[in-house]
Each structure stands twice: as C-alpha cells, then as structure tokens.
C-alpha positions as CSV (number, residue, x, y, z in Angstrom):
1,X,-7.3,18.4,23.0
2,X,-8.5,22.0,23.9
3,X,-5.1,23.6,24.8
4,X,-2.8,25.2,22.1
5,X,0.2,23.5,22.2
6,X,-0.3,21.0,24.1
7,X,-1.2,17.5,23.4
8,X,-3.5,15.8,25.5
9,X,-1.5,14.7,28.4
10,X,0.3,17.8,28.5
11,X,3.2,17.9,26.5
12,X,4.6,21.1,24.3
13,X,4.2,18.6,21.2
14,X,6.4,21.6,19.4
15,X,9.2,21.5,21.8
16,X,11.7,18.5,20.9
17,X,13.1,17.6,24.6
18,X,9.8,17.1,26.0
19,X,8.3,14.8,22.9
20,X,11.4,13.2,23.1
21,X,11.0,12.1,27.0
22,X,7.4,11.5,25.9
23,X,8.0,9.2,23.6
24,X,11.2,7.4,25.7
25,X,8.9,6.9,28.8
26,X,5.6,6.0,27.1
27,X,6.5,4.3,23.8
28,X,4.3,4.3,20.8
29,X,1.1,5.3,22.3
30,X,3.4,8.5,23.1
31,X,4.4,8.7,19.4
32,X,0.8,8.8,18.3
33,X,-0.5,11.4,20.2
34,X,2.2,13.7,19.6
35,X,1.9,12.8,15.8
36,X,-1.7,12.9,15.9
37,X,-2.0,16.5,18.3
38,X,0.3,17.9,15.6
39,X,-2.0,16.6,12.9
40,X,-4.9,18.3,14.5
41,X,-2.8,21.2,15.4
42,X,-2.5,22.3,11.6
43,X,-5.7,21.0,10.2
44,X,-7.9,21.7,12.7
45,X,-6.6,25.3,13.4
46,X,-3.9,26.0,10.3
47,X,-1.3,26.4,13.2
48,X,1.8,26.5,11.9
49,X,4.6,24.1,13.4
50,X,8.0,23.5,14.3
51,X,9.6,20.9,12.4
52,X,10.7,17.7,14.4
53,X,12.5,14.6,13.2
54,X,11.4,11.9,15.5
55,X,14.3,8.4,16.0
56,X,15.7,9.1,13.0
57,X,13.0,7.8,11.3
58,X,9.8,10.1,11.1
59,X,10.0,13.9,10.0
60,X,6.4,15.9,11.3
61,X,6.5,19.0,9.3
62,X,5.5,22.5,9.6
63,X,1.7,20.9,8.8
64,X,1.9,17.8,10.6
65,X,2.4,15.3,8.2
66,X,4.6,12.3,9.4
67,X,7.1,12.0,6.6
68,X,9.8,8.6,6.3
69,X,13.4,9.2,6.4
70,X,15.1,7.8,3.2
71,X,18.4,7.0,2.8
72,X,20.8,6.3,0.4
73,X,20.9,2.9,0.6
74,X,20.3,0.7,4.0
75,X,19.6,2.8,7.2
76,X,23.3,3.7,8.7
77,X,23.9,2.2,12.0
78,X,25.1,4.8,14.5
79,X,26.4,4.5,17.8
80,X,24.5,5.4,20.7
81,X,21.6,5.5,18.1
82,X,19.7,8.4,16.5
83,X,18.5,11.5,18.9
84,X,14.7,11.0,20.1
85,X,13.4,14.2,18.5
86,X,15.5,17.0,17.5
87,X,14.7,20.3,15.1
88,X,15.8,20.7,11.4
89,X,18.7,22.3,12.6
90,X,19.5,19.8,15.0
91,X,19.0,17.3,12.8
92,X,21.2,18.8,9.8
93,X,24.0,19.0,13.4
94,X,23.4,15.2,14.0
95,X,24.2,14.4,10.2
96,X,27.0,16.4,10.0
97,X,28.9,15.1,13.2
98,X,28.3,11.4,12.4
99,X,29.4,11.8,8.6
100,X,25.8,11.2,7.2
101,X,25.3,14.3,5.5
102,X,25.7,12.2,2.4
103,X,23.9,9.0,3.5
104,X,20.8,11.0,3.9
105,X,18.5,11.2,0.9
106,X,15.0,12.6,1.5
107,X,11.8,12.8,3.3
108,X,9.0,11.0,1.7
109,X,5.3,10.6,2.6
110,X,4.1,7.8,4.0
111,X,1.6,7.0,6.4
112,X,3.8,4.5,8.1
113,X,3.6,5.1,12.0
114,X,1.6,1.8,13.7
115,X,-1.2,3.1,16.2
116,X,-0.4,1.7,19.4
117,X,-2.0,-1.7,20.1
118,X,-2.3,-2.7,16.5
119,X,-0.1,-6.0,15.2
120,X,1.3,-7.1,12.0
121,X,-1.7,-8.6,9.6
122,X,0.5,-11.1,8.4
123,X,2.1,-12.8,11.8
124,X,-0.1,-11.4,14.7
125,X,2.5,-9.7,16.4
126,X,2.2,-6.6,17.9
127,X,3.8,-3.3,17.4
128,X,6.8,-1.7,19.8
129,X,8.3,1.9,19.4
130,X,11.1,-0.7,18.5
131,X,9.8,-2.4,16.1
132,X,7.9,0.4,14.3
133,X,10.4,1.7,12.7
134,X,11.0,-0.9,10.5
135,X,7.5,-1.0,9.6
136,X,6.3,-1.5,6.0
137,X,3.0,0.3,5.2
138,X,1.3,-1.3,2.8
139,X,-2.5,0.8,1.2
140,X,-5.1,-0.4,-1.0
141,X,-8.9,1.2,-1.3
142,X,-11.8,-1.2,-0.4
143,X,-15.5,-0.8,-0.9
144,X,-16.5,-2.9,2.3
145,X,-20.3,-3.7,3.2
146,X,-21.7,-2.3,6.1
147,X,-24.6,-4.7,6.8
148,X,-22.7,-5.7,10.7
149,X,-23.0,-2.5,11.9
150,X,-26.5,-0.9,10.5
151,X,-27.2,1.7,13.5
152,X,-23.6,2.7,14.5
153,X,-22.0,5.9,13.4
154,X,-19.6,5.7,10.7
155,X,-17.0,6.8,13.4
156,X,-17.4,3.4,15.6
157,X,-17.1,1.9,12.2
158,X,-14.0,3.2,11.2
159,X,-13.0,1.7,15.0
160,X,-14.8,-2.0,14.3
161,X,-12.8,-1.9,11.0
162,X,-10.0,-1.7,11.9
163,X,-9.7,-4.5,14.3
164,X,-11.5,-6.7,12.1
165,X,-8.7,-5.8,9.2
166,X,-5.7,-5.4,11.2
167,X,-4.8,-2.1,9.9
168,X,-5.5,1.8,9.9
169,X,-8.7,2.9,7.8
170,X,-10.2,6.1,6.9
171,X,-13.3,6.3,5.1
172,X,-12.8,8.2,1.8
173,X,-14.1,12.0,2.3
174,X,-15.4,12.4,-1.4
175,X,-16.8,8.8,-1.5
176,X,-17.8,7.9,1.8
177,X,-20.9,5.2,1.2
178,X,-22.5,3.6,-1.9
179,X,-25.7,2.1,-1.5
180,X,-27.9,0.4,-4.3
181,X,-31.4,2.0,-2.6
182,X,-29.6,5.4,-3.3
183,X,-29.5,5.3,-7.1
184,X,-31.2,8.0,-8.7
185,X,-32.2,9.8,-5.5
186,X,-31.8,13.5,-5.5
187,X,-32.0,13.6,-1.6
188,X,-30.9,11.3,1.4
189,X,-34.2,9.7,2.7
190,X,-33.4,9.9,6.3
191,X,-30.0,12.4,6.1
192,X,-31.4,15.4,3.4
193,X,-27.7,17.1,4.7
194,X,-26.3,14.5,3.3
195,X,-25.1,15.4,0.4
196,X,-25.7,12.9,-3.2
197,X,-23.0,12.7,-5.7
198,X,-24.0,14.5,-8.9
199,X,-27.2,12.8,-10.6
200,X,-26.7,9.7,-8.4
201,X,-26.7,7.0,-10.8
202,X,-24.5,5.1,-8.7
203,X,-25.6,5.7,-5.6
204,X,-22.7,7.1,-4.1
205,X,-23.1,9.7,-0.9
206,X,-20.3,12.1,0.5
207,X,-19.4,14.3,3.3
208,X,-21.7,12.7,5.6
209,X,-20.9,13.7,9.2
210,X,-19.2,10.6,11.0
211,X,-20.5,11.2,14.4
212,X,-23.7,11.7,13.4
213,X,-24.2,9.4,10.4
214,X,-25.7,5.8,11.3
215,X,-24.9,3.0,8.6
216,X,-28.4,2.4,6.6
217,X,-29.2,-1.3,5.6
218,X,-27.4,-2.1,2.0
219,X,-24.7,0.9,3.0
220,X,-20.8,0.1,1.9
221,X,-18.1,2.4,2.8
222,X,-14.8,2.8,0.9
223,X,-12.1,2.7,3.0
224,X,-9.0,3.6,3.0
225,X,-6.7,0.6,4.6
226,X,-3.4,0.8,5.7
227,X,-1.5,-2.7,6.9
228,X,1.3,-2.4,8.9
229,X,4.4,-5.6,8.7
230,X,7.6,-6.4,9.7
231,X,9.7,-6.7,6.0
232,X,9.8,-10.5,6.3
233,X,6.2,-10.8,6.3
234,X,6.0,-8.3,3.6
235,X,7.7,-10.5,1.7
236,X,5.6,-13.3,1.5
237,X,2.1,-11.2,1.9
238,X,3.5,-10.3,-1.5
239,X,4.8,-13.7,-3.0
240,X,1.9,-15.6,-1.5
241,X,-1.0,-13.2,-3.6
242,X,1.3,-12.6,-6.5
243,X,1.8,-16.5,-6.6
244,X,-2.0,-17.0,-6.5
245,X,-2.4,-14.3,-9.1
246,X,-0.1,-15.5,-11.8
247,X,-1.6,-19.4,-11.4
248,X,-4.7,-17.5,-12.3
249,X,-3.4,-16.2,-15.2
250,X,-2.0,-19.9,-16.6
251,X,-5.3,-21.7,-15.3
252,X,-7.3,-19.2,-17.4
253,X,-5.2,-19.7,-20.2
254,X,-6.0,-23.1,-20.2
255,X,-2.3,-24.6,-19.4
256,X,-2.6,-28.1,-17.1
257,X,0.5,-28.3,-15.7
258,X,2.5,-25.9,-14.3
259,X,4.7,-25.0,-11.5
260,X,5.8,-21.8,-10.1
261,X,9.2,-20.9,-8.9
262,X,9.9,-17.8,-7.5
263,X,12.3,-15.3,-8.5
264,X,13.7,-11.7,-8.2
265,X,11.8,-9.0,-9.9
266,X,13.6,-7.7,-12.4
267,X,12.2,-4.3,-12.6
268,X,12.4,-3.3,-8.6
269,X,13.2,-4.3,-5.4
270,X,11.8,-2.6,-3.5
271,X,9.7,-3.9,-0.4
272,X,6.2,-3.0,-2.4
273,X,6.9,-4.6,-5.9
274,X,6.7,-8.4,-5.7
275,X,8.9,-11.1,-7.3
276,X,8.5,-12.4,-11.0
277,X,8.2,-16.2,-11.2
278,X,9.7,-18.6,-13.5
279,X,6.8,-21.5,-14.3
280,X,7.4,-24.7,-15.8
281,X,4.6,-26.0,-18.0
282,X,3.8,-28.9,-19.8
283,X,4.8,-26.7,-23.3
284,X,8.1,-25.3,-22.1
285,X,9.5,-22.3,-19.0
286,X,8.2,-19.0,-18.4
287,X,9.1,-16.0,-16.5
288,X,6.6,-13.6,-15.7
289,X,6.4,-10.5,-13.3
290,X,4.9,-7.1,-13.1
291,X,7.2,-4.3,-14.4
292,X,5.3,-1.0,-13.6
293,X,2.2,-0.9,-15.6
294,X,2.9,-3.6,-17.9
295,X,3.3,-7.6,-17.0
296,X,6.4,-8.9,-18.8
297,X,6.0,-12.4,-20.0
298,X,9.0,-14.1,-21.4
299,X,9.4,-17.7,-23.0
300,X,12.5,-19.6,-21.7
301,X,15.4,-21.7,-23.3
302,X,12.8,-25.0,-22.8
303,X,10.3,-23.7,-24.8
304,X,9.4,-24.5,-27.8
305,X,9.2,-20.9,-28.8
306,X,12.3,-20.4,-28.4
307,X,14.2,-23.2,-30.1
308,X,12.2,-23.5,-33.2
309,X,12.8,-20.6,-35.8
310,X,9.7,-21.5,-37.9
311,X,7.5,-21.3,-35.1
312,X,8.6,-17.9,-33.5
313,X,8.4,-16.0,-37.0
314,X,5.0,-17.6,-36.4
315,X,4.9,-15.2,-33.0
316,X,5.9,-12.4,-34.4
317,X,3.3,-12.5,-36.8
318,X,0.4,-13.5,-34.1
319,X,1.5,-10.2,-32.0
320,X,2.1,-7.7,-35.2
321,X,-0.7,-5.5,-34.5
322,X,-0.6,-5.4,-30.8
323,X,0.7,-1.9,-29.5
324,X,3.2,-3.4,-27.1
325,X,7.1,-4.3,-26.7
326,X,7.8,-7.2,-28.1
327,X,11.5,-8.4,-28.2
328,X,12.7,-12.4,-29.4
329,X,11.6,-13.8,-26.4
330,X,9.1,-11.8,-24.5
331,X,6.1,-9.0,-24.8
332,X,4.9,-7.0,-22.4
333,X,1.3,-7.2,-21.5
334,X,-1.4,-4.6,-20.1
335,X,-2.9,-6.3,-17.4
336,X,-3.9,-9.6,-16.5
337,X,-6.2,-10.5,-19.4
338,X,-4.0,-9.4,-22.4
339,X,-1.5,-11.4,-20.5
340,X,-4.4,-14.6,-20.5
341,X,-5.0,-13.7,-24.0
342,X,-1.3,-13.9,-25.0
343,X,-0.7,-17.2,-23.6
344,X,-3.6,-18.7,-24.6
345,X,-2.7,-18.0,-28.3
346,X,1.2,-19.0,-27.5
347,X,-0.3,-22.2,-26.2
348,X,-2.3,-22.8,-29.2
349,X,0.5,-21.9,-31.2
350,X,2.5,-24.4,-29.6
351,X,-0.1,-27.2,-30.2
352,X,-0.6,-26.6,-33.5
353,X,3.1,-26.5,-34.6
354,X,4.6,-28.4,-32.5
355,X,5.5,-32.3,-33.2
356,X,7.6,-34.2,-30.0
C-alpha cells in the first residue's frame, strides 16, 4: 500500500461511507484490508486516524486497533440492523435514536476479526462477514518446531502456520526462535545481525528480520495463535480439554473409578472460562473447576468426608499448614499438582478411616 489514505484497492479507509460500501460489496476480505491498511496506517507511519465503528461490532481507533463492542448484557437486536461503518459521533447518534445509549458498555481489545478464507478449528466451517461477528477468539503462546520448513523465511512460515493450525499467528517480536545449537553463542553463526538474547544460555534469538531470516535446522518459533469459533464449538473445545484435564488430575491421584459430569462454572460464564465438573468416584462426589487462579475442589454430600465428623476434623488437620481457603467442604488449590496432591491424601484419608 503506497498511497496515504488509501487502502490497497483504493478506498479512503478513513472515510465511513466508502468502507462501509467496501465491506457490503466485498465481505470479509473487504473488512481486513481496511482493518489491516488502518493498522499499517498508524504503525507504519504514526498517522493518526479517524475513529470508525464497523457493524456494530468492531471499533478501529485513532491507532488502528480493532476493538470489540461490549454490551451490557446480550447484543440488542435492532431493526434494520446496525449502520456498516459510522464515526464516534455517528455512532453516539445511532445509540441515542434506538434507545441503546444504556445497553452499550465499552470497547474492549480483542483480536477477534477472522482473516478471510480461514474456518472454525473446531467444525471446519468457514468464516462469512455474517458469521464473524459472532466469532470467539480464543489465544494461547506455542513454542512450535520448525524442522518442515528449514530454508523458508520466517514470513512464509507464519503463512504455512497458519493453515496447518487453523488460526491467526504472529511470531513473538522479543522471542522469535529458540534453538538448542544457539546456547551460549555470543553471535548468530550464519545471521551476526541477528541479535542473541542476553548471555544466551537458552538459546533464544530476537528481532530477526522475517523476510530475510531462513529457519536453521533445530530452529522453534514461538507463536502467537489465535483460533477463531462459532460459541457452540467454543463450548465444547473448552469442555472436551477441560474434561481431559481434570481425569488427569484423578488418574494421577490414583482414584480407579470415576466419572465426570459436567456442570456450570461457578466462578464465570463467560465464553473463555470452562465448566466445573462434578465426578463420581469409587470413595464418594466431587465438584471441581477452575475459579481464576485457583482450582476449587469440593467433596459432595456422598462422600465420606462429608458425612463422617471424625474423619473431616481429620481434614482439617491434614490441610492446617497449607496457605489456601479452606471451608467444611472444599479447598482451593494452586494448580494442577497441589490439586493431585490434595486428593491423593483425601483418598488416603478415606482408605484408612473408612469402614463400609
């Protein structure tokens, strides 16, 4: 894109009528390019824009950056549907004549726009202008080895990537590659502008130019992945790893039977939190769930911790000098092997007390 302004087919991607007839005609190939020009636009030159609120949905700001429209509870449905692309002002016009001013909560950032042509890593189906709006953007960070593409720039990978994940990535600027050969090395052996991180113990390398950059043999990059999915799939991306998670967790705490049920989390609901589960063992129910930072593991009316008095004193002894909340039928753990080593001593607890 060489012209100021202009996006690369042409369009004044600061001027809301023409985005807007952009993105009507051409669908989400046109959203990204606008999105992406005004991207570019700010932090490739540090020109300043004009604020745009794309569907109802987005908000690009004065620097680009492709905000989510939050509402006070679910989206409103309007009649006739929300204005392509309008300015701040027209926007604040639009809330005000359809009685929203109140409904409307925030902007919040999220990289959440699809690119055009990708689908849904969960069901294969591909994104719409439609159906991108309703898209759930799920990140994580991945250290990913390289060994496929040894010759290719670090820009084709970023490309092979992301068709082979299903999803956006971006290789992390301050940790780009790690590589084993690397460790202790002062200088790149075949990029000396490369530059090392620190004394290199760990063989980490930065700020290596992507188009001129060609992946090394034992190179891994860290990525940055974004997965795109419709809220049902969301849904049970999240049950079905939290599920295999959690049977982890009893498996490793040495219980042999045991069933999981799910159920709602009762921390948040939220399309990025998954649900607790309650799980039936041979010793008695469980619930257990993530709340925040914390897993909270509970012990049921079944159990035998619950229903024998003698035998939870004998709890609340066991967990005494952990730093944690701990109520009559429940602790909270930090992370998944406190929460292993709790159960394993509730289990033993159980055996050693208990007499059917």
């Amino acid at each position: 894109m060489g012209t100021k302004g202009l996006t690369e087919t042409g369009i004044d991607y600061n001027n809301p009528l023409q985005v807007g007839t952009h993105i009507l005609v051409n669908g989400l190939r046109a959203l990204n390019e606008v999105t992406r020009a005004r991207h570019n636009a700010y932090y490739e030159r540090k020109e300043l824009l004009t604020p745009l609120v794309i569907m109802g949905t987005w908000y690009s700001d004065t620097c680009g950056n492709a905000m989510k429209v939050r509402w006070e509870g679910k989206e409103p449905k309007v009649k006739g549907g929300f204005p392509l692309a309008v300015t701040m002002d027209g926007w604040k016009k639009f809330l005000k004549d359809h009685n929203l001013t109140n409904r409307y909560h925030s902007f919040v950032l999220e990289y959440s726009i699809p690119p055009d042509g990708m689908v849904c890593d969960v069901c294969g189906k591909k994104w719409t202008l439609e159906t991108a709006t309703k898209a759930v953007t799920s990140h994580r960070m991945e250290l990913i080895p390289l060994d496929d593409f040894v010759g290719k720039t670090l820009r084709e990978v970023e490309d092979l990537i992301e068709v082979r994940l299903k999803g956006s990535v971006l290789l992390q600027p301050e940790l780009m590659i790690k590589n084993k050969a690397y460790e202790g090395l002062k200088d790149h052996p075949v990029y000396p502008d490369v530059q090392m991180r620190d004394n290199n113990e760990d063989g980490w390398i930065y700020k290596a130019d992507k188009d001129t950059y060609r992946v090394q043999n034992g190179d891994q990059g860290y990525f940055n992945v974004w997965a795109f999915r419709h809220e049902a799939c969301q849904r049970s991306h999240l049950e079905k790893e939290e599920r295999k998670y959690f049977e982890e967790v009893f498996r490793e705490a040495g219980f042999k039977e045991f069933t999981l049920y799910t159920a709602p989390n009762e921390y948040c609901s939220c399309l990025h939190c998954a649900p607790w589960f309650r799980v039936r063992t041979e010793l008695g129910l469980f619930k257990i769930g993530w709340r925040k930072r914390v897993i909270n593991l509970q012990w049921g009316p079944e159990s035998e911790l619950q229903n024998n008095p003698r035998l939870f004193g004998n709890m609340q002894y066991m967990f005494k000098d952990e730093d944690v909340t701990l109520w009559n039928n429940g602790i909270h753990c930090w992370g998944k092997e406190k929460a292993i080593e709790y159960l394993k001593r509730i289990r033993e607890a159980i055996n050693t007390h208990y007499t059917p």
